[in-house]
Every structure is written in structure tokens, then in C-alpha cells.
DSSP file (Angstrom, degrees, kcal/mol; ACC not computed):
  #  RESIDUE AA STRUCTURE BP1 BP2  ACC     N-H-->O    O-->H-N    N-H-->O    O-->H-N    TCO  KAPPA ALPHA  PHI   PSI    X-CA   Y-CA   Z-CA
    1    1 A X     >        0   0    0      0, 0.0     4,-1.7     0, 0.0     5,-0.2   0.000 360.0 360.0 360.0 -33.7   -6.2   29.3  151.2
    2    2 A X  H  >  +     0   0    0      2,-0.3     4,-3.8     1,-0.2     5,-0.4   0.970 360.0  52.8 -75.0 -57.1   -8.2   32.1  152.4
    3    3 A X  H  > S+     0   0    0      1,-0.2     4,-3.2     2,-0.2    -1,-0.2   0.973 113.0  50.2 -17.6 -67.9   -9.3   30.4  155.5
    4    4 A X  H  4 S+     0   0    0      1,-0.2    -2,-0.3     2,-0.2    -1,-0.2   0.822 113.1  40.8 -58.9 -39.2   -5.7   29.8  156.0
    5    5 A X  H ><>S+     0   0    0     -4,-1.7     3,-3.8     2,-0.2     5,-0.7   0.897 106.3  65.7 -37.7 -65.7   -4.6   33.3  155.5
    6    6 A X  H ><5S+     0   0    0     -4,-3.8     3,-3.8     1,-0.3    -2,-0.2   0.840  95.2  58.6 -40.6 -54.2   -7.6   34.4  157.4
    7    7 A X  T 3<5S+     0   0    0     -4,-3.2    -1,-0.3    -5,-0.4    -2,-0.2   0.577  96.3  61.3 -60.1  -3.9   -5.9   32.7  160.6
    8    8 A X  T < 5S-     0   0    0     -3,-3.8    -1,-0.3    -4,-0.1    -2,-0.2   0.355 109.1-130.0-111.2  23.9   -2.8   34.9  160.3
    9    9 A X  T < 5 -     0   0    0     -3,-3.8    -3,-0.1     1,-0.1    -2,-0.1   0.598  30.0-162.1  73.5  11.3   -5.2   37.8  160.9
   10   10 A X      < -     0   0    0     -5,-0.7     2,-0.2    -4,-0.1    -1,-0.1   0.139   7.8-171.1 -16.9 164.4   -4.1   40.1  157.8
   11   11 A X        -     0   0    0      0, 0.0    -1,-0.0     0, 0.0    13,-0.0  -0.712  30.0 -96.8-167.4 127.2   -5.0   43.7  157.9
   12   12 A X        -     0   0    0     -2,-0.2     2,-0.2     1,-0.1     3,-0.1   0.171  41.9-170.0 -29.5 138.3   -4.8   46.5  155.2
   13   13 A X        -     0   0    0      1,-0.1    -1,-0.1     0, 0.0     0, 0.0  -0.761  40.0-110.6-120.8 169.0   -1.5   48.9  155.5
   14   14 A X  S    S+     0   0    0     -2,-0.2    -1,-0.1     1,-0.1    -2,-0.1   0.847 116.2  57.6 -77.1 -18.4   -0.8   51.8  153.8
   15   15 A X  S    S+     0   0    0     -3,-0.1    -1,-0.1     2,-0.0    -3,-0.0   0.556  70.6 157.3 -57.1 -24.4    2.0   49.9  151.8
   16   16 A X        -     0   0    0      4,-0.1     2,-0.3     3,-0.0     3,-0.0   0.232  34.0-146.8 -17.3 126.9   -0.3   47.1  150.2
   17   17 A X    >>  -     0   0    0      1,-0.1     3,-1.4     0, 0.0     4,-1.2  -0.799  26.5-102.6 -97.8 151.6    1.4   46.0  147.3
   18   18 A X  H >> S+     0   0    0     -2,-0.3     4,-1.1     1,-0.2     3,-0.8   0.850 127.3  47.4 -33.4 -60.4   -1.2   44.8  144.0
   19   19 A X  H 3> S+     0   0    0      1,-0.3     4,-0.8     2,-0.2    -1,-0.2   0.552 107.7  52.3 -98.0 -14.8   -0.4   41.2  145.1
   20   20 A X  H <> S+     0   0    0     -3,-1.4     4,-1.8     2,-0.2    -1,-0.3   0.690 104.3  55.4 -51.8 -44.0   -1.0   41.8  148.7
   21   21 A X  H <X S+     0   0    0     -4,-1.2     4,-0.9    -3,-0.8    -2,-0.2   0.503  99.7  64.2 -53.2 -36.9   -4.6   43.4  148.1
   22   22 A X  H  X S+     0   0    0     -4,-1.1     4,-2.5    -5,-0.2     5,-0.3   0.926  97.6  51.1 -43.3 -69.9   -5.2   40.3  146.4
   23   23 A X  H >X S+     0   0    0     -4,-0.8     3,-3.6     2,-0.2     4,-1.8   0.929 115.0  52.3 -45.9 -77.0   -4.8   37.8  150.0
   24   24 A X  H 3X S+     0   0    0     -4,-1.8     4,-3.7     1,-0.4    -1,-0.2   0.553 104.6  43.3 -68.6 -28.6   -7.0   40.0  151.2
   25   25 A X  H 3X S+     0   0    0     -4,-0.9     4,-1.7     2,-0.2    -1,-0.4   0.685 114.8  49.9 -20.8 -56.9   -9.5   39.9  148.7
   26   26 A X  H <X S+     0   0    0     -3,-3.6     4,-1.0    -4,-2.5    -2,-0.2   0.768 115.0  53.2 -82.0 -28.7   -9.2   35.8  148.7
   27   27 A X  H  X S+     0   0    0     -4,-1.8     4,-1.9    -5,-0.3    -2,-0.2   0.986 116.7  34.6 -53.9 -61.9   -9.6   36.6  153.0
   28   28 A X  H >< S+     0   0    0     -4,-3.7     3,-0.6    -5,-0.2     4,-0.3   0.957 114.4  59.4 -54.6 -48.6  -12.9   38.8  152.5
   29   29 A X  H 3< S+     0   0    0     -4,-1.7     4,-0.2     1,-0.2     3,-0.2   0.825 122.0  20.5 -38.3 -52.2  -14.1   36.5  149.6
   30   30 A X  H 3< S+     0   0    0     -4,-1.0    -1,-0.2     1,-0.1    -2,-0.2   0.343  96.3  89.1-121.3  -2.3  -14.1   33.0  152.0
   31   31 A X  S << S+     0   0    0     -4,-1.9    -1,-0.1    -3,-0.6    -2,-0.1   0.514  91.0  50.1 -79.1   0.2  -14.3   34.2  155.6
   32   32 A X  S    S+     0   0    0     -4,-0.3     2,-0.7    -3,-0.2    -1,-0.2   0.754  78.0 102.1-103.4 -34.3  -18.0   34.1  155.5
   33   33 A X  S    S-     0   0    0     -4,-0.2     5,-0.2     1,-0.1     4,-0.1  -0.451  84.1-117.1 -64.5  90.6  -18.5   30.7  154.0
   34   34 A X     >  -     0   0    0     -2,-0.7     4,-0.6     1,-0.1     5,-0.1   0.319  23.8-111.2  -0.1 154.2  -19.5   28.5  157.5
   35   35 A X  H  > S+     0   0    0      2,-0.2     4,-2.1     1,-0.1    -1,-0.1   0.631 111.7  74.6 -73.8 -28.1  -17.1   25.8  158.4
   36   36 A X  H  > S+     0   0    0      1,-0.2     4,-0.8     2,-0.2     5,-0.1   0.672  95.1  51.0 -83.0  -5.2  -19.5   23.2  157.6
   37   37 A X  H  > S+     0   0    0      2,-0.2     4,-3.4     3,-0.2     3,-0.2   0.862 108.5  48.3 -76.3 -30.1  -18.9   23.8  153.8
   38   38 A X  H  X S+     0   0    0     -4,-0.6     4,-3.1     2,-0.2     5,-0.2   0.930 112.2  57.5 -73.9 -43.4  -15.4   23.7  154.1
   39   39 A X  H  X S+     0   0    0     -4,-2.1     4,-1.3     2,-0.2    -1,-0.2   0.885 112.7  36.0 -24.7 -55.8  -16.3   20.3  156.1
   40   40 A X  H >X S+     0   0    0     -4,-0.8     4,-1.9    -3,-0.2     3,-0.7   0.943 110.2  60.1-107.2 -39.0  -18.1   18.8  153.5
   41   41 A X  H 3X S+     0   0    0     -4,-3.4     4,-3.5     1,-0.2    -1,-0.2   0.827 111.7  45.4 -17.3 -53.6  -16.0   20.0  150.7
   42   42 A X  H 3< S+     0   0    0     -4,-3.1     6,-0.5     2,-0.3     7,-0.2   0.821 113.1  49.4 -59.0 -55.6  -13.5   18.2  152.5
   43   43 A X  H << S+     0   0    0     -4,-1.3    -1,-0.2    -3,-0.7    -2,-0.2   0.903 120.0  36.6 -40.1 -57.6  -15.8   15.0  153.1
   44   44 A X  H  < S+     0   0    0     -4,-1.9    -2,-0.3     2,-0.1    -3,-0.2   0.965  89.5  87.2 -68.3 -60.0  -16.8   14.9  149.6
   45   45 A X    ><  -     0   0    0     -4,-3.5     3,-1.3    -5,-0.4     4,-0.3  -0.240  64.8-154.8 -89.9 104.8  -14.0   15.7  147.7
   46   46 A X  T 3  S+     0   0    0      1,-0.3    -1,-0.2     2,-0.1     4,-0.1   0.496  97.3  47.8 -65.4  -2.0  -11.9   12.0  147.2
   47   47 A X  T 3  S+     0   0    0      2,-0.1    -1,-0.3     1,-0.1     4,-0.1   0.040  77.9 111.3-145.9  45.8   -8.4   14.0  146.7
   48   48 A X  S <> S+     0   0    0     -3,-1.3     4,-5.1    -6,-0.5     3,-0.4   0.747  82.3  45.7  15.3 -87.6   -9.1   16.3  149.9
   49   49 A X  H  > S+     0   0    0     -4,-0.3     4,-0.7     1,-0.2    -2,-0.1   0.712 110.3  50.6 -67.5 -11.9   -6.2   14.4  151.6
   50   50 A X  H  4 S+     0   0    0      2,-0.2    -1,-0.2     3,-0.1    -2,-0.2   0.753 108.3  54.6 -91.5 -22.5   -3.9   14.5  148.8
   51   51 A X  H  > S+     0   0    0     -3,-0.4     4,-2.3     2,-0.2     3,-0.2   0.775 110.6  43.8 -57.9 -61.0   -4.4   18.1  148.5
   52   52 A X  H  X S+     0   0    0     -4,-5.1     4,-2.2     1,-0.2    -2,-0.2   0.928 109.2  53.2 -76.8 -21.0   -3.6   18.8  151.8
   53   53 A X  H  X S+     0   0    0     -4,-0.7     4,-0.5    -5,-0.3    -2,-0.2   0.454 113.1  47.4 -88.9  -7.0   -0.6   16.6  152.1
   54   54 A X  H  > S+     0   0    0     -3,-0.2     4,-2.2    -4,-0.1    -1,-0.2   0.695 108.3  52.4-111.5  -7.2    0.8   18.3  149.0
   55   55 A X  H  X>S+     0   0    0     -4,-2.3     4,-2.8     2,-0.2     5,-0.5   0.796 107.6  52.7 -70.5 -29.3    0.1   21.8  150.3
   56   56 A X  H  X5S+     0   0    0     -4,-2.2     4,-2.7     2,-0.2    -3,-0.2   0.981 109.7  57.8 -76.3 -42.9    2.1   20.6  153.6
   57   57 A X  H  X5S+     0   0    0     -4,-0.5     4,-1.2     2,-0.2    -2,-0.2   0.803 102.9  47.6  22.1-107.6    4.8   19.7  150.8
   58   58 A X  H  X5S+     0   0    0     -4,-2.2     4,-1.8     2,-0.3    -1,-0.2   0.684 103.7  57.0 -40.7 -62.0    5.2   22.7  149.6
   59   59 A X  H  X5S+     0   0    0     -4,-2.8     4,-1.5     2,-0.2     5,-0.5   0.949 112.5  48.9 -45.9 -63.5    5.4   24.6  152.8
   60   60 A X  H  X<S+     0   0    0     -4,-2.7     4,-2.0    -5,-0.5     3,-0.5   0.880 108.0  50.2 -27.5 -62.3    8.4   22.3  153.6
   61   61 A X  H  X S+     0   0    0     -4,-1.2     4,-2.0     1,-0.2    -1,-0.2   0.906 105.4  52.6 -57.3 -49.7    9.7   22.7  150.9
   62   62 A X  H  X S+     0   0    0     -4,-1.8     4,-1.7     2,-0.2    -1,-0.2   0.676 109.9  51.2  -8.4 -58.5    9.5   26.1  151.2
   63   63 A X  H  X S+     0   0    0     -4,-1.5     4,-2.3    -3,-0.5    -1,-0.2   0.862 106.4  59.5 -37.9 -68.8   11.2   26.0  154.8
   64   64 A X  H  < S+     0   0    0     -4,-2.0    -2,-0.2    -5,-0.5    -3,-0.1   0.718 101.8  48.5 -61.7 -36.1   13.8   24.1  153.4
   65   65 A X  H >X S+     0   0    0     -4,-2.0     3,-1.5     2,-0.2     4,-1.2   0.940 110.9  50.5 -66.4 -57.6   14.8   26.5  151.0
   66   66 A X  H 3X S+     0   0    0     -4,-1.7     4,-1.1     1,-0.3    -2,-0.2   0.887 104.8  50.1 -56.7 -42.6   15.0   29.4  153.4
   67   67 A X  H 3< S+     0   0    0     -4,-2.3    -1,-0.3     1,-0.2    -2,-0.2   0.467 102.1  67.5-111.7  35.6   16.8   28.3  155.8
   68   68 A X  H X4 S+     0   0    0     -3,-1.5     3,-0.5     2,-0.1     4,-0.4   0.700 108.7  43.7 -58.7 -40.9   19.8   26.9  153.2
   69   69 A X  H 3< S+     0   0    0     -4,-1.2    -2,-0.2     1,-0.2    -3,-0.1   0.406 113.0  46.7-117.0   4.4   20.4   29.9  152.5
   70   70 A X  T 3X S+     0   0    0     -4,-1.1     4,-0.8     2,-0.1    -1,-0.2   0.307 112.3  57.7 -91.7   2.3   20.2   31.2  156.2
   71   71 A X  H <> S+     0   0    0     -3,-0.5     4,-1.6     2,-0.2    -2,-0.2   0.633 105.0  43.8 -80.1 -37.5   22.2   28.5  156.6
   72   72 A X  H  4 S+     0   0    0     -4,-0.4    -3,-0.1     2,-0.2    -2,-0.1   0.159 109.4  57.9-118.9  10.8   25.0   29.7  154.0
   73   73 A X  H  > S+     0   0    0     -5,-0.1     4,-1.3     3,-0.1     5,-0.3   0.638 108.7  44.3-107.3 -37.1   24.9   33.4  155.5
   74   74 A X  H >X S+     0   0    0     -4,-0.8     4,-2.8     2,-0.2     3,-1.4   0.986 112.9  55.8 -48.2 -61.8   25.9   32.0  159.4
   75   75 A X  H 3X S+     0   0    0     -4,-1.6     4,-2.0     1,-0.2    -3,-0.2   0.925 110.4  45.6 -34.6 -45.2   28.6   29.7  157.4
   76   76 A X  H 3> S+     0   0    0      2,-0.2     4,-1.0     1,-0.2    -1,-0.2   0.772 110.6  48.0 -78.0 -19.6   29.8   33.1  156.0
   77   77 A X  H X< S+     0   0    0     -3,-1.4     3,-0.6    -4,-1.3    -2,-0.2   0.906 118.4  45.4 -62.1 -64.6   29.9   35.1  159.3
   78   78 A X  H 3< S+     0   0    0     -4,-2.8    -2,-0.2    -5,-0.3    -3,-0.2   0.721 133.8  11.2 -61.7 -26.5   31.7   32.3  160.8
   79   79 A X  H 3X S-     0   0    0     -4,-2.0     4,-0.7    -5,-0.3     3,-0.4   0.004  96.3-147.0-123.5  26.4   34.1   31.5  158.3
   80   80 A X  T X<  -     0   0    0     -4,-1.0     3,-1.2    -3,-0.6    -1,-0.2   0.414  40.0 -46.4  25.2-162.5   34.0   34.4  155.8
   81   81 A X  T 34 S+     0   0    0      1,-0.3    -1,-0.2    -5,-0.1     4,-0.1   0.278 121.1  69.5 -91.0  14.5   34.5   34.8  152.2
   82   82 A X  T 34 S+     0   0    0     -3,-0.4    -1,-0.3    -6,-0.1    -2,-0.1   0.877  70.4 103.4 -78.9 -43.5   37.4   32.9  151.9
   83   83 A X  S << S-     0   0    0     -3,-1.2     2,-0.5    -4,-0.7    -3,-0.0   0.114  87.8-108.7 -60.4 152.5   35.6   29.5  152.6
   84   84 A X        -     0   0    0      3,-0.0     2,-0.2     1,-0.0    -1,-0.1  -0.742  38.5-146.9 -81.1 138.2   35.2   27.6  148.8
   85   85 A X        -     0   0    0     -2,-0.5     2,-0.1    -3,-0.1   -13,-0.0  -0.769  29.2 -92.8 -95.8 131.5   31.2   27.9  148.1
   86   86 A X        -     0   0    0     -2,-0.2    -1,-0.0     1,-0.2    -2,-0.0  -0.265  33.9-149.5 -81.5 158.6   29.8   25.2  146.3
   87   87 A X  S    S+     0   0    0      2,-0.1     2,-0.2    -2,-0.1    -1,-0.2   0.736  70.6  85.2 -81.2  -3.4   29.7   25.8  142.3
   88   88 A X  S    S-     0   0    0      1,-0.0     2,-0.3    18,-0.0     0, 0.0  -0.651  83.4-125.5 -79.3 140.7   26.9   24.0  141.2
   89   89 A X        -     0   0    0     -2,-0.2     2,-0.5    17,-0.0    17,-0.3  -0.770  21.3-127.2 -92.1 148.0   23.9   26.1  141.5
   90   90 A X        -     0   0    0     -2,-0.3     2,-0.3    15,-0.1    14,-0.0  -0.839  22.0-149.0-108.7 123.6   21.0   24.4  143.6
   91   91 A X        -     0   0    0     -2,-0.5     2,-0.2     1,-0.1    14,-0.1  -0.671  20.5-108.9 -57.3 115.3   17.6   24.3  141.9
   92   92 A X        -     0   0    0     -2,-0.3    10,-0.1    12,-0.1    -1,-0.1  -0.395  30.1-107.6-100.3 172.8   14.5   24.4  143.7
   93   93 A X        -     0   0    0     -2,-0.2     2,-0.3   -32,-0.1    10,-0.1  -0.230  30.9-160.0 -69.2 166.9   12.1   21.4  144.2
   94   94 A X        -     0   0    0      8,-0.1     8,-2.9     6,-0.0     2,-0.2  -0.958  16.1-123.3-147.2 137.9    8.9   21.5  142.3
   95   95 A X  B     -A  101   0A   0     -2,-0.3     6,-0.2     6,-0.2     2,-0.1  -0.658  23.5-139.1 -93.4 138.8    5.8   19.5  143.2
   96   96 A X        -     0   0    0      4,-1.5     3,-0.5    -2,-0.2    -1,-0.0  -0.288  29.2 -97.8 -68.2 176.5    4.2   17.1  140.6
   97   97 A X  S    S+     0   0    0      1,-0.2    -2,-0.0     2,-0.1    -1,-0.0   0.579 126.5  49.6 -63.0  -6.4    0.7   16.5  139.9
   98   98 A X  S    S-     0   0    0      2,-0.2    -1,-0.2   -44,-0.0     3,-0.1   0.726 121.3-103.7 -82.8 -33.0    0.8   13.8  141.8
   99   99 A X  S    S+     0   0    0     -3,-0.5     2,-0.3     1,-0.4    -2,-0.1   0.725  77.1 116.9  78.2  29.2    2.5   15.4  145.0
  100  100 A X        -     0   0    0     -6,-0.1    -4,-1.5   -43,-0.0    -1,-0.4  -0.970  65.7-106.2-103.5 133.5    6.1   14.1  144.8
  101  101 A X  B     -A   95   0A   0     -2,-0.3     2,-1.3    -6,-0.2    -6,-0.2  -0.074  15.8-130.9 -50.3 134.8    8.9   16.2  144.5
  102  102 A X        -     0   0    0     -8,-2.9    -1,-0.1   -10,-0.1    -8,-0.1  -0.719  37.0-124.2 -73.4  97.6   11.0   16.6  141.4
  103  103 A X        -     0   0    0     -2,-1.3     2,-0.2   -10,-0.1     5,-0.1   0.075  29.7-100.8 -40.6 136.6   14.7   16.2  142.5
  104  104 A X     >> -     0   0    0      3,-0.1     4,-1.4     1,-0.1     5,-0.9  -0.139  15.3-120.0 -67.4 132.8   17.0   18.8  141.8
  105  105 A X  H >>5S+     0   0    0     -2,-0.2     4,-2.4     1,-0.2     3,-1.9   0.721 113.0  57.1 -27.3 -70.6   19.4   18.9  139.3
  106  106 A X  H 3>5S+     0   0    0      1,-0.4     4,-1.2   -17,-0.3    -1,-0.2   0.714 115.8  36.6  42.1 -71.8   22.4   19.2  142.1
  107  107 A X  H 345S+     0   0    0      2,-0.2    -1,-0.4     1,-0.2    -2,-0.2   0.378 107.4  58.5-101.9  25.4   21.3   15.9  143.8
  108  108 A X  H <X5S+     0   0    0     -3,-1.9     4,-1.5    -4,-1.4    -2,-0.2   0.479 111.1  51.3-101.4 -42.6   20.2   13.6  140.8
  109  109 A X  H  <XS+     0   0    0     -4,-2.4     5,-1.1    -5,-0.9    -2,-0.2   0.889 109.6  48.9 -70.3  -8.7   24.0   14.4  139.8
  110  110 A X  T ><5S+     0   0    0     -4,-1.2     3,-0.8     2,-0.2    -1,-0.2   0.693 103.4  54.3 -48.2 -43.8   25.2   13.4  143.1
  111  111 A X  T 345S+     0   0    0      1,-0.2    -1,-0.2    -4,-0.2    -2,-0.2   0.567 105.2  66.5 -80.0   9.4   23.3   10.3  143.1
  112  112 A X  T 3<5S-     0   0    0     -4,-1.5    -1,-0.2    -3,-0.1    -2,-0.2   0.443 101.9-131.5 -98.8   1.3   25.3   10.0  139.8
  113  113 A X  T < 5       0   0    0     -3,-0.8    -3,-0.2    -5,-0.2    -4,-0.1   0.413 360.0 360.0  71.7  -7.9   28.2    9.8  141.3
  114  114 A X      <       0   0    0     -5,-1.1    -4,-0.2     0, 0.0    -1,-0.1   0.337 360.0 360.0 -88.5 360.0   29.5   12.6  138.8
């Protein structure tokens, strides 16, 4: 994660929030470590690829979430507050340990027909 961080170039503000000061902390902490450790972590480590493939997940999911709900502020521009909003409240996905989503409340009752 700091690698990754690293590549969006943080930089100290005067605003830093506690949890901000942190990334940058996990930046300084791991930007020094060589690319050929991260290499052979990577090599070695038999659940490497599962690792990354649930981190890419997660950003998806992530994604997905944001732009619902930039999704459901255009809907509201275009057709204002009249238009019926659905009632159910939508849950958001949560990764197992495995790296498959738990389905949302919202669509398991859908697939329920209910």
C-alpha cells in the first residue's frame, strides 16, 4: 500500500488530518525498500495473486459505490425530487476472506423474488 500511495506523489499540507499523516508515514516507511523485495515478496508469497486480485475488488467496488450515488444526484437534477426513490436501503459489498463479495441485502431479496 505504500508503494501504491507513493505513486500518487502525496505531500504534507498544512491541513493533514491524524489519518492522513498516517499514508504518509506508511509512504516514508516503504519507499526505500528496493523493488526487488517487493519482487520476491511477490515471488514467494503463494497468495500474492489473490491478494492483488482482491485489492483490485475492492477498488471496484469502491467505484461502484461512488458513482451510484453520482448516479442518483444527475437522476435528481434531471428529474427532481418528485421522482419515487427507491425505499430499500442499499448495503455495501464486503469482501470475504476468500475474495468474493458478500451480496447485498437489496439484491439477495431481489433474487428472491420478494
Amino acid at each position: 500500500m505504500g508503494r501504491l500511495l507513493e505513486k500518487f506523489g502525496l505531500e504534507s499540507s498544512p491541513i493533514n488530518t491524524k489519518g492522513y499523516e498516517t499514508l504518509l508515514n506508511l509512504v516514508e516507511n516503504t519507499k526505500g525498500d528496493s523493488f526487488d523485495l517487493y519482487y520476491g515478496l511477490f515471488m514467494n508469497n503463494q497468495n500474492a495473486l489473490e491478494q492483488l486480485e482482491r485489492l483490485n475488488m475492492a477498488f471496484e467496488s469502491i467505484k461502484k459505490d461512488l458513482f451510484g450515488r453520482l448516479h442518483q444526484v444527475y437522476r435528481k437534477q434531471l428529474f427532481g425530487d418528485n421522482v419515487e426513490v427507491e425505499k430499500k436501503m442499499r448495503f455495501p459489498q464486503k469482501l470475504l476472506g476468500n475474495g468474493s463479495l458478500i451480496e447485498s441485502l437489496l439484491d439477495n431479496v431481489r433474487q428472491d423474488g420478494s
